[in-house]
C-alpha positions in Angstrom: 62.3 -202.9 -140.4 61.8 -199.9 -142.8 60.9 -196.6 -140.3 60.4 -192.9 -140.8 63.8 -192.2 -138.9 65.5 -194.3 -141.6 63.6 -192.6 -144.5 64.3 -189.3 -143.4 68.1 -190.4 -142.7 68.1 -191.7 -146.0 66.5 -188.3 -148.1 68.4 -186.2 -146.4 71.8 -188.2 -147.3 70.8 -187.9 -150.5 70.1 -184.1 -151.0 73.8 -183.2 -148.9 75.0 -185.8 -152.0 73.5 -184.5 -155.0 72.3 -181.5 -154.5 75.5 -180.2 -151.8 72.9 -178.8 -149.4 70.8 -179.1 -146.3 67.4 -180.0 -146.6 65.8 -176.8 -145.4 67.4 -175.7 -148.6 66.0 -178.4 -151.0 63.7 -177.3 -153.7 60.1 -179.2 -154.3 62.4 -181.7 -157.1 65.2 -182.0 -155.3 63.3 -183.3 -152.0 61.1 -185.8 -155.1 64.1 -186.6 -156.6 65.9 -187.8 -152.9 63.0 -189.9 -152.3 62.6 -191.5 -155.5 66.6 -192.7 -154.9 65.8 -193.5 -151.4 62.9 -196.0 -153.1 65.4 -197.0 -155.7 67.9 -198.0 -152.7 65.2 -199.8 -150.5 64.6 -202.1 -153.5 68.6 -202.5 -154.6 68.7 -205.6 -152.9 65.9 -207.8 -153.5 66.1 -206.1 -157.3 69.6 -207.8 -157.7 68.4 -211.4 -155.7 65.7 -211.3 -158.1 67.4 -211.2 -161.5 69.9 -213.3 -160.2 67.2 -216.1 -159.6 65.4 -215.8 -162.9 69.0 -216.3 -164.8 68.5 -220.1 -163.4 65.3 -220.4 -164.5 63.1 -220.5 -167.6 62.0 -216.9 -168.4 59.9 -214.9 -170.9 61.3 -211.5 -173.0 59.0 -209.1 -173.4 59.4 -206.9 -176.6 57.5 -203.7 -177.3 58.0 -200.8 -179.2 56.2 -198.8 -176.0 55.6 -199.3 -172.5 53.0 -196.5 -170.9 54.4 -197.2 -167.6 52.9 -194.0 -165.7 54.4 -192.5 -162.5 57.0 -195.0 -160.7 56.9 -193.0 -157.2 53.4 -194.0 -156.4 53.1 -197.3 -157.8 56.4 -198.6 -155.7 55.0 -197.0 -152.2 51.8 -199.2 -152.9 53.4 -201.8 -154.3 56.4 -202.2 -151.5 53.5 -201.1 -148.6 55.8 -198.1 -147.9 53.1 -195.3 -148.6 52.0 -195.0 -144.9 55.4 -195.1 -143.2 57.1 -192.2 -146.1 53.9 -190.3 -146.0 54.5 -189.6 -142.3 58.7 -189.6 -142.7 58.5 -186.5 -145.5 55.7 -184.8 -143.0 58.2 -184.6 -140.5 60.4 -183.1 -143.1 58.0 -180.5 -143.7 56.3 -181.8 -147.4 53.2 -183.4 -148.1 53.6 -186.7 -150.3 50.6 -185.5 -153.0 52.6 -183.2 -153.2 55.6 -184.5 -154.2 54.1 -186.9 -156.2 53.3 -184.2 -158.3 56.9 -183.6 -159.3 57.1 -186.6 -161.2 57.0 -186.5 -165.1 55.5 -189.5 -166.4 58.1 -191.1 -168.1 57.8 -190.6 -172.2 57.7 -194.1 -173.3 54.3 -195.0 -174.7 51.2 -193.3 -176.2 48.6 -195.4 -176.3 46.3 -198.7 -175.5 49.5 -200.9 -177.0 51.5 -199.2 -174.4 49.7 -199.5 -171.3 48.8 -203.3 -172.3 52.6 -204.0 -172.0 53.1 -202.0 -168.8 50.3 -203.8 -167.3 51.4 -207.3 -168.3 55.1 -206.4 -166.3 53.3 -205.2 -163.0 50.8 -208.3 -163.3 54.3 -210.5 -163.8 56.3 -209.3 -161.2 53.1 -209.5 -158.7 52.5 -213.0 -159.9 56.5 -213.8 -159.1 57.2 -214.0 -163.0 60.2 -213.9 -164.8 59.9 -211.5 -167.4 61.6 -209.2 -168.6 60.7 -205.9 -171.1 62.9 -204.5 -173.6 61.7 -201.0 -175.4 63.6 -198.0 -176.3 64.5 -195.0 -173.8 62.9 -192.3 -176.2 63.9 -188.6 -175.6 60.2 -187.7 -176.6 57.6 -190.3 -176.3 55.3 -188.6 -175.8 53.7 -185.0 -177.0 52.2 -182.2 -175.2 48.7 -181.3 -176.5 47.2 -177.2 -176.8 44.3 -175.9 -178.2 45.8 -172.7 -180.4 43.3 -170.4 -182.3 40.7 -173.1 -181.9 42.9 -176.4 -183.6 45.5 -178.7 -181.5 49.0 -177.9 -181.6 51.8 -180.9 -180.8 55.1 -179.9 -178.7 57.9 -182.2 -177.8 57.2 -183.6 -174.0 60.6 -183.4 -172.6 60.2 -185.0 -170.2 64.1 -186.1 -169.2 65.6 -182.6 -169.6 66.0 -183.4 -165.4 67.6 -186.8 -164.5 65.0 -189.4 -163.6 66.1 -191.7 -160.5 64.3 -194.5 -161.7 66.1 -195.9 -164.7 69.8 -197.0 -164.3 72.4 -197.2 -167.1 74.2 -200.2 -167.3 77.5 -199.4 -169.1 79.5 -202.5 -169.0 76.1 -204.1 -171.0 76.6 -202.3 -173.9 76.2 -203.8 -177.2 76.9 -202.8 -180.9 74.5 -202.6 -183.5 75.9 -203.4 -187.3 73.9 -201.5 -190.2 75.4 -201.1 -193.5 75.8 -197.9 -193.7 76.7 -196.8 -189.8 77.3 -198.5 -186.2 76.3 -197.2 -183.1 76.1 -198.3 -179.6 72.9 -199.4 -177.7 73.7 -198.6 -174.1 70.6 -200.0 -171.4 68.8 -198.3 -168.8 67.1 -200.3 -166.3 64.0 -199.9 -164.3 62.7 -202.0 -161.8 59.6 -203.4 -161.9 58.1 -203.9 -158.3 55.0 -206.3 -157.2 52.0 -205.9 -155.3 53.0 -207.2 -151.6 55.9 -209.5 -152.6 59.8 -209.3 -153.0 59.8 -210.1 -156.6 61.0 -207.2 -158.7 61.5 -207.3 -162.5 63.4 -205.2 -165.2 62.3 -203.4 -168.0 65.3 -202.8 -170.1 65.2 -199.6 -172.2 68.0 -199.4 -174.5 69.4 -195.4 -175.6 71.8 -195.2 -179.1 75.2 -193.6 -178.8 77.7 -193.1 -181.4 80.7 -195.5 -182.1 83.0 -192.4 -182.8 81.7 -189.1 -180.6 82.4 -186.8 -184.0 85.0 -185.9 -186.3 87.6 -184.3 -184.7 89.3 -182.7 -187.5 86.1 -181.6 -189.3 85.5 -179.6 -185.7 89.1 -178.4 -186.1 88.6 -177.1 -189.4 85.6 -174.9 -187.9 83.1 -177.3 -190.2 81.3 -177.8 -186.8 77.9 -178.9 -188.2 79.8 -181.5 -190.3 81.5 -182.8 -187.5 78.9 -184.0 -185.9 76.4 -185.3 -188.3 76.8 -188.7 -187.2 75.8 -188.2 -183.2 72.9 -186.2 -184.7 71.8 -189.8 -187.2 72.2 -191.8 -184.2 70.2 -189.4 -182.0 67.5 -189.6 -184.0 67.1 -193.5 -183.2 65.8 -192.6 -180.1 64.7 -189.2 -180.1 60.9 -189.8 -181.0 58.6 -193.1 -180.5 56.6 -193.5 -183.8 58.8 -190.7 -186.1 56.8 -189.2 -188.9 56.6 -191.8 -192.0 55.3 -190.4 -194.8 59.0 -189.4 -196.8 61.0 -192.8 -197.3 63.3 -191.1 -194.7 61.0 -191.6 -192.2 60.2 -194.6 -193.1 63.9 -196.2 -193.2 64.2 -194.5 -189.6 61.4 -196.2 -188.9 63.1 -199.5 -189.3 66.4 -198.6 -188.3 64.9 -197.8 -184.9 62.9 -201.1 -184.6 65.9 -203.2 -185.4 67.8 -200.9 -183.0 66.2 -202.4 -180.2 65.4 -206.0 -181.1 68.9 -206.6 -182.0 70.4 -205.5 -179.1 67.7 -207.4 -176.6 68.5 -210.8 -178.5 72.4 -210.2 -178.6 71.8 -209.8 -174.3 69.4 -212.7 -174.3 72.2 -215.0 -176.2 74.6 -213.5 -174.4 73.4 -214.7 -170.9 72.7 -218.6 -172.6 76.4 -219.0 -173.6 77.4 -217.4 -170.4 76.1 -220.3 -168.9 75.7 -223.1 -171.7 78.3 -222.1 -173.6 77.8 -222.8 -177.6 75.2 -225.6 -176.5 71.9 -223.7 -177.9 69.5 -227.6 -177.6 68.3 -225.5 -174.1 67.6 -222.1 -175.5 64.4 -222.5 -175.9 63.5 -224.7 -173.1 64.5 -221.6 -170.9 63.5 -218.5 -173.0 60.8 -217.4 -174.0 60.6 -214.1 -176.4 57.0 -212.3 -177.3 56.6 -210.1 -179.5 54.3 -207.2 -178.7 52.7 -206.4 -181.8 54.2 -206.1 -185.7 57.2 -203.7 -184.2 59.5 -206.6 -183.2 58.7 -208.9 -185.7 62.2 -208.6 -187.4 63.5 -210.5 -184.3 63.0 -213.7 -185.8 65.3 -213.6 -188.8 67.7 -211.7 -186.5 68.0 -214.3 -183.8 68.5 -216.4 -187.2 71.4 -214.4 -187.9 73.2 -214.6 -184.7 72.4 -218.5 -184.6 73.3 -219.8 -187.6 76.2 -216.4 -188.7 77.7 -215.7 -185.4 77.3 -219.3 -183.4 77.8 -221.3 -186.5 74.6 -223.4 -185.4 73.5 -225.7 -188.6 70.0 -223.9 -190.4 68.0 -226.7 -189.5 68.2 -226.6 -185.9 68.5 -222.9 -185.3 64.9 -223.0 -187.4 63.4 -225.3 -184.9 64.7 -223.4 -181.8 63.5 -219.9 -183.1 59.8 -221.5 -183.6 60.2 -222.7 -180.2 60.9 -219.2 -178.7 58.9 -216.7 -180.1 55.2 -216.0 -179.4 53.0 -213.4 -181.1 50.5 -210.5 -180.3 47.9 -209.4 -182.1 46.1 -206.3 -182.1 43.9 -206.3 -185.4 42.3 -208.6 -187.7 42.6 -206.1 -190.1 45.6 -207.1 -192.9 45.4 -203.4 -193.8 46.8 -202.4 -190.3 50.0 -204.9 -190.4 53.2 -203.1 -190.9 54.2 -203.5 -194.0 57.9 -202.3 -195.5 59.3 -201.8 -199.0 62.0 -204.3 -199.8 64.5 -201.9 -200.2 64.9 -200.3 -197.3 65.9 -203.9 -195.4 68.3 -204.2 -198.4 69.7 -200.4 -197.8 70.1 -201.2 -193.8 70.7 -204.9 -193.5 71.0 -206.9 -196.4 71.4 -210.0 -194.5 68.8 -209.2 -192.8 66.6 -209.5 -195.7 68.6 -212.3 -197.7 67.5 -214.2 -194.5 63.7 -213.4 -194.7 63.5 -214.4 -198.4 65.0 -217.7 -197.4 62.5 -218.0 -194.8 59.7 -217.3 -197.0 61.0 -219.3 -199.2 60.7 -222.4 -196.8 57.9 -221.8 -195.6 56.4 -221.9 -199.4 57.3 -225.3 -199.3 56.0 -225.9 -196.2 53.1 -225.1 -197.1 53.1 -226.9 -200.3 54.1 -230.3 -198.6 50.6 -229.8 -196.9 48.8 -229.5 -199.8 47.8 -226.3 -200.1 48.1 -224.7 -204.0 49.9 -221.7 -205.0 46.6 -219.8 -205.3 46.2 -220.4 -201.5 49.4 -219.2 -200.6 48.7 -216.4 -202.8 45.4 -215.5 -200.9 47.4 -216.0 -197.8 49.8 -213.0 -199.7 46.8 -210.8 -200.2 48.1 -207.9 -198.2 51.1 -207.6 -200.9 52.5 -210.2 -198.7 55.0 -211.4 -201.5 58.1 -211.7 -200.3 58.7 -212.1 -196.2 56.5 -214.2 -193.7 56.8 -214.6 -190.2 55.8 -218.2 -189.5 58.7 -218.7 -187.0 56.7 -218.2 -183.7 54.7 -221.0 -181.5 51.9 -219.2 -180.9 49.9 -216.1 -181.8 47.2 -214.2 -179.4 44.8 -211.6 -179.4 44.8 -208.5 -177.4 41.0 -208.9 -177.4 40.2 -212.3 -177.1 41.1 -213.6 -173.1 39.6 -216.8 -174.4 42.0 -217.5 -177.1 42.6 -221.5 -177.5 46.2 -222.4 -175.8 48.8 -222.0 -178.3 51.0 -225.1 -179.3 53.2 -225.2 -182.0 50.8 -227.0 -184.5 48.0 -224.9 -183.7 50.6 -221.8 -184.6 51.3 -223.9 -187.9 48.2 -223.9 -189.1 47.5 -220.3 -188.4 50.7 -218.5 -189.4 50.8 -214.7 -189.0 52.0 -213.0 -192.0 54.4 -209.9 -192.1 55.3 -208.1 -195.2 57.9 -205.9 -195.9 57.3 -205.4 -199.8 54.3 -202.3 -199.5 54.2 -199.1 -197.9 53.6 -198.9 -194.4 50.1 -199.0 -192.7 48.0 -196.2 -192.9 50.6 -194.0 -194.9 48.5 -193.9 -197.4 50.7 -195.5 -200.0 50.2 -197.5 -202.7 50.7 -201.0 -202.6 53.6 -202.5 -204.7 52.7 -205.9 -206.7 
């Protein structure tokens, strides 16, 4: 039984730990920051029995470029029906929980309706006894601070992890590397559990953070070329720095890419990884007991990148690792407006990945066919490419859904074949205000 005497035990082991003084002399933070850990701790162990569990089991993978997850403090005393008994363990100790609460940053890893939605559907999981897991990207600044300056808004970076934040936990040993022609880096995860609303259940969103595969160049630093030497760190910092960087120079644009590839790639390498931990090379289950959706157009490049690590790393034959990528994937929509789908120019997937995009072409290719074995005529399959949708299409998921429509008809994999959703990477990207390339 969880009581104030063990809360207040537990904070103030905490403070002596990490802050090397008594609780009298913790500041407003520290005292947050002791709590939050204590919370962290209370929920270690069912946190652990529940991922456990959901490795037996069929599960769904959650990938989003954002999660608007809000305060964690709050939301786990509710959720783990703890506010009552730490309300009355940190009055004892001289603080009053509002308070604290107040201490919290809200972490900086969404922005918007797309966001929350995703947040939302990992709480409603994890109440619902779920097995789901989120993957997104630990940004430094997700999210911007907003003034009113001589009458117009002015934007500042929101940093909001210049202090550590208790509630996300690296995970070294589950590092992976990510291959791009012209540079590799590491993506290292941070976990952060995902409690429910009066149950034991607790999920993981995974957020994944980019670090060099060399720190910098030691002799550059040597010869006193110090910005030279570490112009690498500073590429793959950028990864992660922002959510949404600014697109409108091809720079932006190929960092734009390089950032959503960061994070799909190295969610699907952990996903296979855990299969041929326990299946070894045998992939006939995979999609019997994974699920992966795809939270708007940000993730679509999953699909020909699980390709790639079925057919180029596990040697499984085209054919089948076709069929078990449409049986995985599942799509989000959040527009019926063509104009709004991300759209990318063909040679920035041939500048970062070039297998990568020799893959989607084949894809396209086949589904061409496809569609042409149905009988439908090139001049439908053009109109089908009206958004300058010439070159790459995404028909490789089982079902597609709409953000807006709870009614939407149950998705089944002929259903999804008849409505394909179509990506594009041949025009500029939404709303930039490009041109479209022919």
């Amino acid at each position: 039984m969880i009581t104030t005497e063990l809360i207040t035990d537990k904070i103030a082991a905490h403070i002596r730990a990490e802050s090397a003084h008594p609780v009298a002399n913790a500041s407003p933070f520290e005292f947050w920051r002791a709590l939050s850990r204590t919370i962290v701790e209370l929920m270690a162990d069912n946190w652990n029995q529940s991922t456990h569990v959901q490795l037996d089991g069929r599960r769904a993978h959650y990938l989003s470029a954002e999660f608007l997850v809000g305060r964690a403090l709050l939301n786990n005393l509710v959720n783990l029906g703890l506010y009552e008994v730490v309300r009355d363990a940190v009055s004892q100790m001289g603080y009053e929980l509002s308070e604290l609460e107040e201490q919290e940053i809200d972490p900086g890893l969404g922005n918007g309706g797309l966001g929350r939605l995703a947040a939302c559907f990992l709480d409603s999981s994890a109440t619902h006894n779920l097995p789901v897991t989120g993957y997104g990207i630990l940004y430094r600044y997700g999210l911007f601070k907003q003034t009113i300056e001589d009458g117009f808004q002015k934007e500042y970076p929101d940093a909001w992890k210049e202090r550590e934040y208790p509630f996300i936990i690296r995970r070294d040993q589950e590092k992976v590397l990510i291959h791009y022609k012209d540079i590799d880096v590491y993506a290292v995860p941070y976990d952060m559990p995902i409690s429910g609303y009066e149950t034991k259940n607790i999920n993981t969103l995974r957020l994944w953070a980019a670090e060099p595969a060399e720190e910098f160049d030691f002799n550059l630093f040597n010869s006193q070329r110090f910005d030279d030497a570490v112009i690498e760190r500073n590429r793959v910092n950028d990864i992660f720095r922002v959510l949404y960087p600014n697109d409108t120079s091809y720079d932006g644009k190929v960092l734009r890419v390089r950032q959503q590839y960061f994070f799909v790639s190295a969610s699907l390498q952990t996903i296979v990884r855990q299969h041929v931990e326990k299946h070894g090379t045998d992939f006939s289950t995979f999609a019997d007991e994974n699920v992966i959706q795809l939270n708007d157009t940000h993730p679509v490049i999953a699909i020909p990148e699980l390709m790639r690590l079925l057919t180029e790393v596990y040697t499984v034959d085209w054919a089948a690792a076709w069929s078990i990528t449409r049986k995985t994937f599942a799509y989000t929509n959040h527009t019926v407006m063509a104009e709004a789908l991300e759209k990318w120019d063909i040679g920035i997937f041939q500048f970062l990945f070039p297998w990568i995009y020799a893959i989607t072409e084949r894809i396209h290719h086949q589904f061409c066919e496809e569609m042409r074995s149905r009988g439908m005529n090139d001049e439908k399959i053009r109109y089908m490419h009206r958004s300058g949708m010439a070159r790459s299409v995404w028909p490789g998921s089982r079902c597609t859904d709409h953000s807006l429509s709870m009614a939407w008809p149950r998705c089944t994999p002929k259903f999804s074949s008849r409505i394909p959703w179509l990506i594009s990477m041949r025009s500029g990207l939404r709303n930039s205000g490009t041109k479209r390339t022919e």
